[in-house]
C-alpha positions, 0 to 999 in steps of 0.5 A: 590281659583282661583285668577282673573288673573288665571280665566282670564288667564283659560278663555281665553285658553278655548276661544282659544280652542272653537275657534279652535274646531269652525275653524275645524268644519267650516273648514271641511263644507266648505272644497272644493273637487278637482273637485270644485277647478278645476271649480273654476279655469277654471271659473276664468279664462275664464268668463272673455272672455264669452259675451253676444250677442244681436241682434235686427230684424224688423218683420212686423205684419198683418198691415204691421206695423214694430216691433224690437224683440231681442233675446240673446245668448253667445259668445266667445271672440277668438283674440285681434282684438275683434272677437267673435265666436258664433251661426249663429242662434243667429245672424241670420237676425239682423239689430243690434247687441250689444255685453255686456262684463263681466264689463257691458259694451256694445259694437255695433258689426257687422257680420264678416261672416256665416256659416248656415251649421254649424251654426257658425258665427263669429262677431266683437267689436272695444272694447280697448284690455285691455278689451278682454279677450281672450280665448284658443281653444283646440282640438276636435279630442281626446274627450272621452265620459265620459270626463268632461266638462264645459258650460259658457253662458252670456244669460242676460249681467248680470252674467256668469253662469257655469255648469258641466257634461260630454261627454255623447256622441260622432259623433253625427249627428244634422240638422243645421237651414239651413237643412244640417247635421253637423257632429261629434257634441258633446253630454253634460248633463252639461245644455245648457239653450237657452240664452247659445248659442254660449258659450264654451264647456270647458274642465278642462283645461279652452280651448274651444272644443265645442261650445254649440248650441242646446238642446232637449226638449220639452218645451224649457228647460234643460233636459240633452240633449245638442250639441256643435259642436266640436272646430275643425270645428269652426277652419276649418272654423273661417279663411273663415269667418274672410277674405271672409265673408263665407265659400266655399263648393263644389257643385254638381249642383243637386236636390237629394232626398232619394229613399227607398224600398217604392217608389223602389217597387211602381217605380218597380225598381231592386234596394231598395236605393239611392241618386235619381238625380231630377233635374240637373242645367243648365251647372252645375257639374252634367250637365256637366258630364252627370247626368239625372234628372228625366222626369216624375213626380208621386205622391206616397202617399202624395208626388209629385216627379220627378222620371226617374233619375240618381239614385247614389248608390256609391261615391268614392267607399263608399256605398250611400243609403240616399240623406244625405249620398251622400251630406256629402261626397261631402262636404267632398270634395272642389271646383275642386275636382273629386268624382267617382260615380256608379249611376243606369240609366235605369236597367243598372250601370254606372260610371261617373266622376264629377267635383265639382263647387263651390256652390253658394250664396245665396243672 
């Protein structure tokens, strides 16, 4: 016969047992893989320093009557002084800005400085420093496709959001908002919904090497798709934006459009493509180094053009064929520098030397 205490005593082991058997079960379900625990860590460590950013425009209707829109996006919180790297298109044309930090509170910001041609900006909070989470920037230079990375965005001031995926390609080319080529983009599958905007592509070490920026798709949602543009070039530039407001970038002085065989044929020229000079400014580099523009202007099909032009087709020793070509080597140069050109005038191949300006604001 069991005494009470003995069935007490057997009960109780039995308890213990089942428990420990449930502990391990549950142990095993919600047991977290390496790679989720280095999620976990970099989204603890740097949510903190994603914000929101809000911009309020005034848009006119039909009537003329004036109407705020918002739009939102991401940024990151970059120094103690309260900058915050994001988007130009997320700041663009804003009379108003309002930057949420990650313990809901809001703060007014005001533009520091623009780069539309690599679609950065740099923005500012007079927030207490106990409240600016900082965060790292890495570098972009030994990126490999494969190599994980992470998107955080604070696309509604509520809650940061994470997701993962990786390099899917590098040396990506995309057109920036202001029409020029930005180069050497960042190419993710980690989503990149709209609200992200401006946020930091990580790696698994929790530093920004990309800031995300656009997506393809056809209906304004993720599809695997998604462009940062690499940390280096916000580095390059973040100094111009913080002391000037802007960034300085060399200047021809020209119109250029692309000459293809098409057109090459119609115009009976002995070459097929080329950076075809429009138009030159007035006292401009070019002007000055004795590039022509055209002088006769013809329609070939649907398009009206200036032809009779310089036609460039080498820089500094390197092939040109497209109008895009020839402008991404010039920005690869600074105001004062000297670019070497091989340009087609009248059956004839000449070189000229041009010494670039600095290009102008525009207001």
């Amino acid at each position: 016969m069991i005494s009470g205490r003995q069935f007490i005593i057997k009960g109780f082991s039995v308890g213990l047992l089942i428990l420990f058997i449930t502990f391990l079960t549950v142990g095993q379900v919600f047991s977290i893989t390496e790679d989720e625990k280095n999620n976990i860590t970099v989204y603890e460590k740097v949510a903190d320093g994603v914000v929101n950013v809000t911009s309020t425009a005034v848009q006119l209707d039909f009537f003329f009557n004036a109407f705020p829109t918002q739009g939102a996006g991401s940024g990151s919180l970059i120094d103690t002084k309260g900058h915050i790297l994001t988007n130009y298109h997320v700041v663009a044309n804003a009379q108003k800005l309002e930057v949420t930090l990650a313990d809901g509170s809001k703060w007014p910001a005001k533009l520091i400085g623009s780069d539309p041609d690599n679609d950065l900006a740099v923005i500012k909070i007079d927030a207490p420093i106990e409240k600016l989470k900082v965060i790292q920037m890495g570098d972009s230079k030994g990126l490999r496709i494969g190599q994980k990375v992470l998107a955080i965005g604070n696309p509604f001031g509520l809650q940061r959001t994470l997701t993962t995926g990786i390099i899917s390609s590098l040396g990506r080319t995309i057109r920036s908002e202001a029409g020029t080529l930005i180069d050497d983009v960042i190419q993710t599958d980690a989503a990149i919904n709209p609200g992200n905007s401006g946020g930091p592509l990580l790696n698994s070490e929790g530093e920004i090497v990309g800031i995300n920026s656009a997506i393809i798709s056809p209906t304004g949602g993720n599809v695997g798709i998604g462009f940062a543009i690499p940390v280096n070039t916000a580095k390059k530039v973040i100094p111009e934006l913080i002391s000037k407001g802007y960034v300085t970038y060399p200047y021809i002085g020209a119109t250029i459009q692309s000459l293809i065989p098409e057109m090459a044929k119609y115009l009976k020229l002995k070459i097929e493509r080329g950076a075809m000079i429009s138009e030159v400014v007035k006292g401009g580099p070019a002007d000055k180094a004795g590039l022509k523009g055209g002088d006769q202007r013809v329609q070939v099909g649907n398009m009206i053009l200036l032809v009779g032009g310089d036609i460039v087709v080498k820089a500094d020793q390197r092939e040109v064929k497209t109008n895009d070509e020839f402008i991404q080597i010039i920005r690869e140069k600074k105001p004062g520098d000297t670019i070497l050109l091989k340009i087609f005038r009248k059956d004839n191949f000449i070189d000229l030397k041009v010494t670039l300006g600095e290009r102008p604001r525009k207001k």
